[in-house]
mmCIF file of the N, C-alpha and C atoms, coordinates in Angstrom:
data_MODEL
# 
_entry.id   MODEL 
# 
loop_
_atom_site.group_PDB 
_atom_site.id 
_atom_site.type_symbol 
_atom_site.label_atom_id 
_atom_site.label_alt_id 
_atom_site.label_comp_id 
_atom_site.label_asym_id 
_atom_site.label_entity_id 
_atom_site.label_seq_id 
_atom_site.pdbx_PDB_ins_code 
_atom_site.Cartn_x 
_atom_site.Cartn_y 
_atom_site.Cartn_z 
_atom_site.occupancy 
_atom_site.B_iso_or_equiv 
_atom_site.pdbx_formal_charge 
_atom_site.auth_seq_id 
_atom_site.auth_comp_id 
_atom_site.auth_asym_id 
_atom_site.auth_atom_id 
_atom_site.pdbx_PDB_model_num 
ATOM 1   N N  . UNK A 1 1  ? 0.826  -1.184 0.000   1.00 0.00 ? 1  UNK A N  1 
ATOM 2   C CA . UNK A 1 1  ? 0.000  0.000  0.000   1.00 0.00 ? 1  UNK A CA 1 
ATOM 3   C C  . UNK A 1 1  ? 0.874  1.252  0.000   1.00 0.00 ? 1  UNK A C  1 
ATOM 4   N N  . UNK A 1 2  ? 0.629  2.184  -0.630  1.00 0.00 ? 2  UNK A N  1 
ATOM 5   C CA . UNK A 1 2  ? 1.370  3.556  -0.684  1.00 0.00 ? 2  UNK A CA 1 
ATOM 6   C C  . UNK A 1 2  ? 1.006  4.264  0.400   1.00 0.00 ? 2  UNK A C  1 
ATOM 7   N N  . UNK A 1 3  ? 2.206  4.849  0.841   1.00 0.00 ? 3  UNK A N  1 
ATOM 8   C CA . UNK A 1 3  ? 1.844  6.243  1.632   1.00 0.00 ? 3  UNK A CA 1 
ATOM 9   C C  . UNK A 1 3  ? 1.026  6.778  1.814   1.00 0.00 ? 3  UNK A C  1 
ATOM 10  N N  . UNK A 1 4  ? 0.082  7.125  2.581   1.00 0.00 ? 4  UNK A N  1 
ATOM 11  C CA . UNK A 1 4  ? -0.957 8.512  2.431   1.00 0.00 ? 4  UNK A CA 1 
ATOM 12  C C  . UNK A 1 4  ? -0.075 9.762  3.520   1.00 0.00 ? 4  UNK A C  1 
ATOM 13  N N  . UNK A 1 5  ? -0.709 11.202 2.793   1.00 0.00 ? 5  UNK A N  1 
ATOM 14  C CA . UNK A 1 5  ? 0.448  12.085 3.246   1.00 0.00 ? 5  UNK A CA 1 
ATOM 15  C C  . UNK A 1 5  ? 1.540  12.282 3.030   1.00 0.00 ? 5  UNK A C  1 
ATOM 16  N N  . UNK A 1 6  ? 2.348  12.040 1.940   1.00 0.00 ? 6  UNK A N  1 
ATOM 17  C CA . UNK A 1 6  ? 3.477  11.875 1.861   1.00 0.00 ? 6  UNK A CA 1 
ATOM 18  C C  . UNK A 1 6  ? 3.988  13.206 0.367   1.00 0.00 ? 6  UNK A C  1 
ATOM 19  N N  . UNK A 1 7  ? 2.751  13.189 -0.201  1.00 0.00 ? 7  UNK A N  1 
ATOM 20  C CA . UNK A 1 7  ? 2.681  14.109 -1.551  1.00 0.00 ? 7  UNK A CA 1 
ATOM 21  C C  . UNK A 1 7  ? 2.690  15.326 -1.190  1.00 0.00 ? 7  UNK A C  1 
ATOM 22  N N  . UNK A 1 8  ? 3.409  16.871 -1.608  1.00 0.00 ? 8  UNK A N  1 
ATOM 23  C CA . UNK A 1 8  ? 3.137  17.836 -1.472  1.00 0.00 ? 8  UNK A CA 1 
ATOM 24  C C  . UNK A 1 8  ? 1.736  18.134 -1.411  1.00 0.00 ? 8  UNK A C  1 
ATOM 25  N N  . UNK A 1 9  ? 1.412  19.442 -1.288  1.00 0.00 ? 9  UNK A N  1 
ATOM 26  C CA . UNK A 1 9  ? 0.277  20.044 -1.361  1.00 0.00 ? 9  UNK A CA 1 
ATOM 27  C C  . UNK A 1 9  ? 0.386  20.698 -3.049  1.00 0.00 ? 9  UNK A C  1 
ATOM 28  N N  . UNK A 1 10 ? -0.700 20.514 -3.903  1.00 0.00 ? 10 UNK A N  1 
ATOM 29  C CA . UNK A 1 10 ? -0.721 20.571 -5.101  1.00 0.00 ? 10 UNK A CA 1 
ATOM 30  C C  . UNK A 1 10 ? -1.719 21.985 -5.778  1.00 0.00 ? 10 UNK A C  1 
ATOM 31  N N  . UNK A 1 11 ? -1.520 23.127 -6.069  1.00 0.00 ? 11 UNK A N  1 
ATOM 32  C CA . UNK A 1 11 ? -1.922 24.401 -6.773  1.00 0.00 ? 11 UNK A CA 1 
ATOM 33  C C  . UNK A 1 11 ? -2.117 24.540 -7.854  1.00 0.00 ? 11 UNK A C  1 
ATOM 34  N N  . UNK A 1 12 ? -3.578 23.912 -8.507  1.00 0.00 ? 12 UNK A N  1 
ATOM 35  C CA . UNK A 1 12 ? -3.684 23.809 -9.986  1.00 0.00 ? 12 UNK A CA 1 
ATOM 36  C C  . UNK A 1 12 ? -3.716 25.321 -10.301 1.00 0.00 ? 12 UNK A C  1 
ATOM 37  N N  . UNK A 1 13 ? -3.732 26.524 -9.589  1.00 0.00 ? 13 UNK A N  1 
ATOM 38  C CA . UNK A 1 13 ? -3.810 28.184 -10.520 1.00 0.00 ? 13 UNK A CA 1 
ATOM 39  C C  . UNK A 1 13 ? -2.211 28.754 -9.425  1.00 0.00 ? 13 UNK A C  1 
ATOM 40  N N  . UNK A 1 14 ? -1.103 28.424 -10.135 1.00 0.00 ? 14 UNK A N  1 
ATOM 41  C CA . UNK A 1 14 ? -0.089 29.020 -9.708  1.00 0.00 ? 14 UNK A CA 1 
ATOM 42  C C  . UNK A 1 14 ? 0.136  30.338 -10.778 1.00 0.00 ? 14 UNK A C  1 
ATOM 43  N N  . UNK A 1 15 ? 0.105  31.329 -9.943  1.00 0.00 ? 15 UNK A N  1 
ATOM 44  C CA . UNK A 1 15 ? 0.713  32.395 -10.914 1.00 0.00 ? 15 UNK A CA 1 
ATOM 45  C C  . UNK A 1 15 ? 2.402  32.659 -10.863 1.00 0.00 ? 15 UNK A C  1 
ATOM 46  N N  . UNK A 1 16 ? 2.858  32.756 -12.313 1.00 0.00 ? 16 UNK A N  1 
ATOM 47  C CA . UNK A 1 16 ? 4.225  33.094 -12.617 1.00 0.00 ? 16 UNK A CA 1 
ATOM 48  C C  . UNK A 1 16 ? 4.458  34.340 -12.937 1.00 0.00 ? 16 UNK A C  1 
ATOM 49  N N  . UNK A 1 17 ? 5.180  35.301 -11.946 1.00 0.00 ? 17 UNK A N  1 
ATOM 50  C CA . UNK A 1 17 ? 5.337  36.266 -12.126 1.00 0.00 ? 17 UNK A CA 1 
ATOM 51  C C  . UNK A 1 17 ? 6.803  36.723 -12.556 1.00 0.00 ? 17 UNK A C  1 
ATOM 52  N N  . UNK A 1 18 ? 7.161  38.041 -13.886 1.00 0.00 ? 18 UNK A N  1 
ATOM 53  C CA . UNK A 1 18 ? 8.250  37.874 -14.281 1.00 0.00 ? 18 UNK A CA 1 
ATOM 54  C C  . UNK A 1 18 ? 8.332  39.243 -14.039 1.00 0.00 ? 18 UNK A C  1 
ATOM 55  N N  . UNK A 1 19 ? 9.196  40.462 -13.341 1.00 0.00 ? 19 UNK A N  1 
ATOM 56  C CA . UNK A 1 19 ? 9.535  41.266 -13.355 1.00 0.00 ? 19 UNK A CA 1 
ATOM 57  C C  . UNK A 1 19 ? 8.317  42.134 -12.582 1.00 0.00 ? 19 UNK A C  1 
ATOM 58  N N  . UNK A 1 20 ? 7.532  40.950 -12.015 1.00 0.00 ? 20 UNK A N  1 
ATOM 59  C CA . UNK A 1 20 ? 6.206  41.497 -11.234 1.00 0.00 ? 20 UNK A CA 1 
ATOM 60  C C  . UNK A 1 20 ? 4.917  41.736 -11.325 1.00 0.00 ? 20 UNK A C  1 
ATOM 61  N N  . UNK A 1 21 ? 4.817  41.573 -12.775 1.00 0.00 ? 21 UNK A N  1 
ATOM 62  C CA . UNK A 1 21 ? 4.235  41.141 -13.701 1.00 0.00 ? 21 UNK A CA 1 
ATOM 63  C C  . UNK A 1 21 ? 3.802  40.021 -14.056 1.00 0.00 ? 21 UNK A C  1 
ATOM 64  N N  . UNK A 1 22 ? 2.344  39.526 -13.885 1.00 0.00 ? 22 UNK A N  1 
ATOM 65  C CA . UNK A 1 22 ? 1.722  38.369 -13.858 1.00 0.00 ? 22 UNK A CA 1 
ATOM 66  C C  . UNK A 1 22 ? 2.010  38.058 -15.493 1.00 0.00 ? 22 UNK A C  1 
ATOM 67  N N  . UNK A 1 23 ? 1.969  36.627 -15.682 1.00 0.00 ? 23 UNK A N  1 
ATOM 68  C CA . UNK A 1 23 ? 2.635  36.325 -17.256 1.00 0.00 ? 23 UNK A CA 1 
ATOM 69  C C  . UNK A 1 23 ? 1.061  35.283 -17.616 1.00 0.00 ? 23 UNK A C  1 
ATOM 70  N N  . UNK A 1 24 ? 1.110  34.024 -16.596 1.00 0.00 ? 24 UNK A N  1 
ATOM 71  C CA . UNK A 1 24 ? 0.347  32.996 -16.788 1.00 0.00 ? 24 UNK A CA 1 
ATOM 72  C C  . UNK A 1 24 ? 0.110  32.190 -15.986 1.00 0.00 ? 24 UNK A C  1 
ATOM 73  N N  . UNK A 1 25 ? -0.621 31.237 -15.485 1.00 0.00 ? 25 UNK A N  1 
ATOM 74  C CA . UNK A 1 25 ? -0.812 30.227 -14.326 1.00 0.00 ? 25 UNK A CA 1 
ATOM 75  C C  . UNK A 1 25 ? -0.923 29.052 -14.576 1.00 0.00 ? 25 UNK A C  1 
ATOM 76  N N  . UNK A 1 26 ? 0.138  28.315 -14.252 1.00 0.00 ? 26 UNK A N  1 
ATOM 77  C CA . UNK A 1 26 ? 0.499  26.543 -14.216 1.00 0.00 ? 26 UNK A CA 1 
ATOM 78  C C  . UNK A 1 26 ? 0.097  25.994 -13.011 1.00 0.00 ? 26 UNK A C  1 
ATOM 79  N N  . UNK A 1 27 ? 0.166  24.601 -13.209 1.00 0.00 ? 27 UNK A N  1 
ATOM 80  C CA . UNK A 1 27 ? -0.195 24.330 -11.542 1.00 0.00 ? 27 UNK A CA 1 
ATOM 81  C C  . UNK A 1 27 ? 1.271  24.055 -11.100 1.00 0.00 ? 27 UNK A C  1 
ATOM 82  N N  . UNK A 1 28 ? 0.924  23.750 -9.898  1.00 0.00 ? 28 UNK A N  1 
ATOM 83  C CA . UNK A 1 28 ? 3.089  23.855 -9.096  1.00 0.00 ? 28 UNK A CA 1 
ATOM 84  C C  . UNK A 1 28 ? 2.346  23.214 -7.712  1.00 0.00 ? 28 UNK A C  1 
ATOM 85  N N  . UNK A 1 29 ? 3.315  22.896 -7.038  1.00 0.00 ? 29 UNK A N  1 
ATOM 86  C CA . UNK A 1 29 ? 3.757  22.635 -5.569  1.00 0.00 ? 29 UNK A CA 1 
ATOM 87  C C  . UNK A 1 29 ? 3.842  23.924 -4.768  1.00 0.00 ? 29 UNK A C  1 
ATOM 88  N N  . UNK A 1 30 ? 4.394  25.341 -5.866  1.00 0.00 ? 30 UNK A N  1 
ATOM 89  C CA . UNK A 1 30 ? 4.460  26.589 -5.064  1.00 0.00 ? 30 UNK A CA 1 
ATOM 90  C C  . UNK A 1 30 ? 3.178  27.403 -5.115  1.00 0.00 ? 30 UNK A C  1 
ATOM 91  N N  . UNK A 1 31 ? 2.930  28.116 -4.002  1.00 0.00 ? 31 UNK A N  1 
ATOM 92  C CA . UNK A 1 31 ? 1.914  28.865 -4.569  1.00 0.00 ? 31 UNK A CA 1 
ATOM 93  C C  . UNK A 1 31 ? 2.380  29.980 -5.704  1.00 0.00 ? 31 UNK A C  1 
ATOM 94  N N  . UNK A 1 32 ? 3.249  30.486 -5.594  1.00 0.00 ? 32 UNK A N  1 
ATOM 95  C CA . UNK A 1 32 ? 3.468  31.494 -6.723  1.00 0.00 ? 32 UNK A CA 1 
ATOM 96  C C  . UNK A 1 32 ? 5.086  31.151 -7.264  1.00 0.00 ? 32 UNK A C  1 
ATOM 97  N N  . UNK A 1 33 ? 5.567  31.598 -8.526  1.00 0.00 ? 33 UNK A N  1 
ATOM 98  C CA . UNK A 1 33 ? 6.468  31.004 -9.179  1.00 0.00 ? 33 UNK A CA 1 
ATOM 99  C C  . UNK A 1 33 ? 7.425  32.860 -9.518  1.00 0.00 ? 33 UNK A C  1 
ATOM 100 N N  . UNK A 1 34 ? 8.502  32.793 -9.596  1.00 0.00 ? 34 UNK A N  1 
ATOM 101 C CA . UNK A 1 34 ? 9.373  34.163 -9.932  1.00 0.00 ? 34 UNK A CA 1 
ATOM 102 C C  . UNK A 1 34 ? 9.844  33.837 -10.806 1.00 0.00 ? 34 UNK A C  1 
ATOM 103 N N  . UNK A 1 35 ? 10.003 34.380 -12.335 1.00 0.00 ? 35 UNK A N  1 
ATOM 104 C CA . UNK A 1 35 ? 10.998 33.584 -13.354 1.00 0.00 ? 35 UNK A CA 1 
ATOM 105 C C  . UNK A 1 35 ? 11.651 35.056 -13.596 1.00 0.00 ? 35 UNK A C  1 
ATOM 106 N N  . UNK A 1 36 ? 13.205 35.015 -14.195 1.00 0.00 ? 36 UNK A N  1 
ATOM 107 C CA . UNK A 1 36 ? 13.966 36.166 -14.923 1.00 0.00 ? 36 UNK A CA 1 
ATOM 108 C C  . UNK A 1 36 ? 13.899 36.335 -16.118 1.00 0.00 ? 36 UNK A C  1 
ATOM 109 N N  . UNK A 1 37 ? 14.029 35.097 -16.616 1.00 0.00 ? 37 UNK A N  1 
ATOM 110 C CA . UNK A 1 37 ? 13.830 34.928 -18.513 1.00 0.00 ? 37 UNK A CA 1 
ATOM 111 C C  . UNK A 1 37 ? 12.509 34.291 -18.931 1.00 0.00 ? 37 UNK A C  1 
ATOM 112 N N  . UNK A 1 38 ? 11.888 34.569 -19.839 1.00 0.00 ? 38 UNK A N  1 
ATOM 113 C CA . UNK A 1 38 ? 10.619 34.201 -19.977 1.00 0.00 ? 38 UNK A CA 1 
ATOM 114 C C  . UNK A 1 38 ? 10.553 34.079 -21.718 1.00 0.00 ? 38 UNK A C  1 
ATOM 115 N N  . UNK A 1 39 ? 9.505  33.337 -22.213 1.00 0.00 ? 39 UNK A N  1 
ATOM 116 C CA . UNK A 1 39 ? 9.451  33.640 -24.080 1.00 0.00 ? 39 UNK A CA 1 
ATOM 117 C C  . UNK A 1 39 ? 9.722  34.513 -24.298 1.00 0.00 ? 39 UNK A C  1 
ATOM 118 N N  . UNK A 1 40 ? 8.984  35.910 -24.205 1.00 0.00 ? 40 UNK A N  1 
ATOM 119 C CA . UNK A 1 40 ? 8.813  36.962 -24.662 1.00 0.00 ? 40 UNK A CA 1 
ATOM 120 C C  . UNK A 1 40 ? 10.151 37.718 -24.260 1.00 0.00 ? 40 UNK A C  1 
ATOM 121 N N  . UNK A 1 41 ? 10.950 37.843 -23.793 1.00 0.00 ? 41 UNK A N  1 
ATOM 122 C CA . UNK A 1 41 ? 12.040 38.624 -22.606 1.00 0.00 ? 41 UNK A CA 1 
ATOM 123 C C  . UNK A 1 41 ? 13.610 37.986 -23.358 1.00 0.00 ? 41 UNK A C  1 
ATOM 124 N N  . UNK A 1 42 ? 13.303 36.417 -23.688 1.00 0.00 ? 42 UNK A N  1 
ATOM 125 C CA . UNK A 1 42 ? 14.413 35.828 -24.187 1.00 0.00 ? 42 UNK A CA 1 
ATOM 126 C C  . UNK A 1 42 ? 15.058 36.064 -24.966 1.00 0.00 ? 42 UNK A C  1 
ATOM 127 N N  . UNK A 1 43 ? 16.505 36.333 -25.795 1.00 0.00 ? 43 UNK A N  1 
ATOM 128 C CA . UNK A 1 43 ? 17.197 37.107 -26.806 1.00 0.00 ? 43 UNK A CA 1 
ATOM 129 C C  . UNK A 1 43 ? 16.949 36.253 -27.719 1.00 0.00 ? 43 UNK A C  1 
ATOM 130 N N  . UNK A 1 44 ? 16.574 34.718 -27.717 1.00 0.00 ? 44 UNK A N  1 
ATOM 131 C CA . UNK A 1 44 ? 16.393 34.368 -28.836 1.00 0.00 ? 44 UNK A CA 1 
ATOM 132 C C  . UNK A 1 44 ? 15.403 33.952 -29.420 1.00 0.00 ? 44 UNK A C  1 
ATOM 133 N N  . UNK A 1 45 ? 14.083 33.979 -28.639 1.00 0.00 ? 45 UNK A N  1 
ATOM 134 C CA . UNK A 1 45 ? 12.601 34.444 -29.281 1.00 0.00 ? 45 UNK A CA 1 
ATOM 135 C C  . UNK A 1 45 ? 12.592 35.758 -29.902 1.00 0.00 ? 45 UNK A C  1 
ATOM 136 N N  . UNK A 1 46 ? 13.015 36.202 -29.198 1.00 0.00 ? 46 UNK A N  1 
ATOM 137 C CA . UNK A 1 46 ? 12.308 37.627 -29.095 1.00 0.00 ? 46 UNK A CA 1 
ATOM 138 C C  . UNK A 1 46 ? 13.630 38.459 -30.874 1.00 0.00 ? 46 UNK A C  1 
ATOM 139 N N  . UNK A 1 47 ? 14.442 38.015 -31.103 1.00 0.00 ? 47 UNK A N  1 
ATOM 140 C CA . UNK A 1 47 ? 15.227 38.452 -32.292 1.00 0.00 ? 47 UNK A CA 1 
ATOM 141 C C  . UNK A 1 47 ? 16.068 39.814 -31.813 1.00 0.00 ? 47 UNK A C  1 
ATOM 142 N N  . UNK A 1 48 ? 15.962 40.259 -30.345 1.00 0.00 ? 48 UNK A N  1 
ATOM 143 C CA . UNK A 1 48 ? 17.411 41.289 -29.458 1.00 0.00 ? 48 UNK A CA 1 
ATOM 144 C C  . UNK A 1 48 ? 18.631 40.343 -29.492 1.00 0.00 ? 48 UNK A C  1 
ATOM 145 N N  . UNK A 1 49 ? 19.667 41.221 -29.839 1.00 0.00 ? 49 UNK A N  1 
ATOM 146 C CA . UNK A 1 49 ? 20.653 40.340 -30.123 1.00 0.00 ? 49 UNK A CA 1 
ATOM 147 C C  . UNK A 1 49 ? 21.374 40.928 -28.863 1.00 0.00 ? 49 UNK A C  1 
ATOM 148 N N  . UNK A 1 50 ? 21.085 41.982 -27.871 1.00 0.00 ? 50 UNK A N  1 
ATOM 149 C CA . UNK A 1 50 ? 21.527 42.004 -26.638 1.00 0.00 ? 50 UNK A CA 1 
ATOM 150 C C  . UNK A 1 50 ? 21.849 40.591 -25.998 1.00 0.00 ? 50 UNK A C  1 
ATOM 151 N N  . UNK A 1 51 ? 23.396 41.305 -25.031 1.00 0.00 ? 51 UNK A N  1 
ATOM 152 C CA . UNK A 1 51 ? 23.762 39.426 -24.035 1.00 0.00 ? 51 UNK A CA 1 
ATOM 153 C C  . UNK A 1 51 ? 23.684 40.206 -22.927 1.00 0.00 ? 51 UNK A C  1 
ATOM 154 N N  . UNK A 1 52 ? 22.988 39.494 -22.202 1.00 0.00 ? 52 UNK A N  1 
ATOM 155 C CA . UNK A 1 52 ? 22.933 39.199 -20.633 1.00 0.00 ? 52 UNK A CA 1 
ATOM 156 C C  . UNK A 1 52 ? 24.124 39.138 -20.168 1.00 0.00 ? 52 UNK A C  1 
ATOM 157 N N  . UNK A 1 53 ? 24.921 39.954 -19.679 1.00 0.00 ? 53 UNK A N  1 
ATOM 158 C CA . UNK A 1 53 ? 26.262 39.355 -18.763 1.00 0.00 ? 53 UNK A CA 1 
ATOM 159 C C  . UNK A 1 53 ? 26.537 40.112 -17.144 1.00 0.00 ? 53 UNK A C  1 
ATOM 160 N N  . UNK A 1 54 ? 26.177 39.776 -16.477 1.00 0.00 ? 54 UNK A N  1 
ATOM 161 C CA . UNK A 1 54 ? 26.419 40.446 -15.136 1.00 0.00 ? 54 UNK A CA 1 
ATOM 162 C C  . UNK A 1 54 ? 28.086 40.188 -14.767 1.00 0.00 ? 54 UNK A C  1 
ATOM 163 N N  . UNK A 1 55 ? 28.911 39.096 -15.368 1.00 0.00 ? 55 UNK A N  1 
ATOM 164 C CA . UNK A 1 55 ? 30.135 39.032 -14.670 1.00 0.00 ? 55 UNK A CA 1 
ATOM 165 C C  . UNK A 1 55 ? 31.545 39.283 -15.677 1.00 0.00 ? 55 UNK A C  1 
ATOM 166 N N  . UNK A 1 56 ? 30.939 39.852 -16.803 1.00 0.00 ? 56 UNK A N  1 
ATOM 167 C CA . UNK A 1 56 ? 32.532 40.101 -17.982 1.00 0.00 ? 56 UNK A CA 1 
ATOM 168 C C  . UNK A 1 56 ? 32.592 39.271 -18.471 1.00 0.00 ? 56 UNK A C  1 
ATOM 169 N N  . UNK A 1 57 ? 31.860 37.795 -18.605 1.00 0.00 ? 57 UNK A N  1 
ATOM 170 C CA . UNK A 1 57 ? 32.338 36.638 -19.290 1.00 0.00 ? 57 UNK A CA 1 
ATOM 171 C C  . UNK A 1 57 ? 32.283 37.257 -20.804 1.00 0.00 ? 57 UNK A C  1 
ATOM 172 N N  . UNK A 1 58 ? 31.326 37.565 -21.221 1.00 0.00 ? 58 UNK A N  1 
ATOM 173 C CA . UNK A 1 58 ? 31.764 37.750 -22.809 1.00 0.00 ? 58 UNK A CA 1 
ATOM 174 C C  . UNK A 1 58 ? 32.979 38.534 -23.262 1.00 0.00 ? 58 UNK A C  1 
ATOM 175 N N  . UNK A 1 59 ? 33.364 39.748 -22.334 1.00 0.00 ? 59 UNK A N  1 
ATOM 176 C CA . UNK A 1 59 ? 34.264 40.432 -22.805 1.00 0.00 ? 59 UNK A CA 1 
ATOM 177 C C  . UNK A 1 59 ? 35.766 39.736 -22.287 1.00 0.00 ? 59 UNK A C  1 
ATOM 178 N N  . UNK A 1 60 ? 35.843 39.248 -21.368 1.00 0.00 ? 60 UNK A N  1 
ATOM 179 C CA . UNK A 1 60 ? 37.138 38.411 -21.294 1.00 0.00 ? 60 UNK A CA 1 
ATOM 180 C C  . UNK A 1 60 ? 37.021 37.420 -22.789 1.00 0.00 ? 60 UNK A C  1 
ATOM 181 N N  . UNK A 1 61 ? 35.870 36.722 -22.770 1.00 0.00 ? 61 UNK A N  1 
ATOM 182 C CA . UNK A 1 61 ? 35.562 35.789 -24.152 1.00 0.00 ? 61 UNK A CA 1 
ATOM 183 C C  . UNK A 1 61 ? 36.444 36.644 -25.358 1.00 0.00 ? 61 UNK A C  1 
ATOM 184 N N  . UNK A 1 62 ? 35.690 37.431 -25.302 1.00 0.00 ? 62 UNK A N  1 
ATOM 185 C CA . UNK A 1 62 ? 35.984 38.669 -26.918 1.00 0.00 ? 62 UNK A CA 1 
ATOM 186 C C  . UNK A 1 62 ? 37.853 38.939 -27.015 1.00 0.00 ? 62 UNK A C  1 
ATOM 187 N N  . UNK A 1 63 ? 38.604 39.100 -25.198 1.00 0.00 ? 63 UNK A N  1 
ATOM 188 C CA . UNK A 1 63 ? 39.499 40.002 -25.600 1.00 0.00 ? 63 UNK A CA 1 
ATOM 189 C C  . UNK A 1 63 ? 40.802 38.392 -25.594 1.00 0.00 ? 63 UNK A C  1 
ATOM 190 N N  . UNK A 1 64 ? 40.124 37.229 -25.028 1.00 0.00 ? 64 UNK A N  1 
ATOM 191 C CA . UNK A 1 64 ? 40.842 36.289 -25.139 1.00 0.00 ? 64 UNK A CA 1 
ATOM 192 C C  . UNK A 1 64 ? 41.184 35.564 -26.112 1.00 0.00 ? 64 UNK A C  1 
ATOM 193 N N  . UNK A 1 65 ? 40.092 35.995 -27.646 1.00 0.00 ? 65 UNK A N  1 
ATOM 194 C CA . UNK A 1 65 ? 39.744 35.209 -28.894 1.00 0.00 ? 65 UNK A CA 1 
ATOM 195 C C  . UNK A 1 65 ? 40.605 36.609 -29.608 1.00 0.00 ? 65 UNK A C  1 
ATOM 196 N N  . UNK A 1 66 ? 40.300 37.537 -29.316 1.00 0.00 ? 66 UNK A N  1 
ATOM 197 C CA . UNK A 1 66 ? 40.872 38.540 -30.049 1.00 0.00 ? 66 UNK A CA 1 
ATOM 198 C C  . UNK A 1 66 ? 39.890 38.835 -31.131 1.00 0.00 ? 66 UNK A C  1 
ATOM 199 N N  . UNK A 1 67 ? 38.412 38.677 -30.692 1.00 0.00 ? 67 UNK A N  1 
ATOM 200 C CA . UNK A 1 67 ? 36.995 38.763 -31.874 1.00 0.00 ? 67 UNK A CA 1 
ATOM 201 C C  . UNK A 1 67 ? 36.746 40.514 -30.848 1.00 0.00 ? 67 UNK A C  1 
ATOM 202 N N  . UNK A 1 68 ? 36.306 41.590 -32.144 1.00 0.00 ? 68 UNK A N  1 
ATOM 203 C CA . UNK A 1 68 ? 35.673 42.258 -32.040 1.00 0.00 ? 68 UNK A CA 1 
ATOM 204 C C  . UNK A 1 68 ? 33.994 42.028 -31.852 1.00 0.00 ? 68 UNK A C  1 
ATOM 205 N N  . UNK A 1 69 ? 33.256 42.848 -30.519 1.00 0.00 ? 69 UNK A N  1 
ATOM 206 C CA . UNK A 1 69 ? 31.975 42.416 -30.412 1.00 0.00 ? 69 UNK A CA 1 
ATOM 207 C C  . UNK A 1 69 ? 31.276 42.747 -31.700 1.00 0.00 ? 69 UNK A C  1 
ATOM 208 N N  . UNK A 1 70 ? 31.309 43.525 -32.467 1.00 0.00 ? 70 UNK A N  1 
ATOM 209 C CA . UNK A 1 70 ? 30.765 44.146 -33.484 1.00 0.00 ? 70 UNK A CA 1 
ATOM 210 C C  . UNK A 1 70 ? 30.730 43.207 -34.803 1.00 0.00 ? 70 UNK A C  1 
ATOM 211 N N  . UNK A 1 71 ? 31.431 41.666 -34.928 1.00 0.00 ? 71 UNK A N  1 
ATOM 212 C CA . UNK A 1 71 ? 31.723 40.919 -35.396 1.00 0.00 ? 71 UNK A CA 1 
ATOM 213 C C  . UNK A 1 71 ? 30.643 39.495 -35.458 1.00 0.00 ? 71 UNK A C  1 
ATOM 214 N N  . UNK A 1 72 ? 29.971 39.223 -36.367 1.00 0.00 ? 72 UNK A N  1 
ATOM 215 C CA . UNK A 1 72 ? 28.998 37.928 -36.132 1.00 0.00 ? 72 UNK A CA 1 
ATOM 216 C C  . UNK A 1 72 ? 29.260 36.988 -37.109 1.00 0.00 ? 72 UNK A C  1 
# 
């Protein structure tokens, strides 16, 4: 016999909020969900060829290859 009690508690209307901003509602284990990147927000749905970099990785990338960013 299985467990009883053993399953989370289950939220078929979880709202996902992205920048605070309600997006859509899945069900979850959480009551509410925080995402950073989303379809719409993503550089490569969305056709922004902006990069995300909070720590220099691309530009150490760029000055270690010896590639100009301006270069694709």
């Amino acid at each position: 016999m299985p467990k009883s009690e053993i399953h989370p508690e289950w939220f078929p209307n979880t709202p996902v909020y992205c920048d605070g901003k309600p997006i859509c509602s899945v069900g979850s284990t959480k009551k509410e969900l925080q995402v950073d990147i989303w379809l719409a927000n993503h550089p490569f749905y969305s056709n922004s060829l902006t990069i995300v970099d909070t720590e220099g990785r691309v530009e150490r990338f760029m000055k270690k290859y010896g590639l100009d960013s301006t270069d694709q």
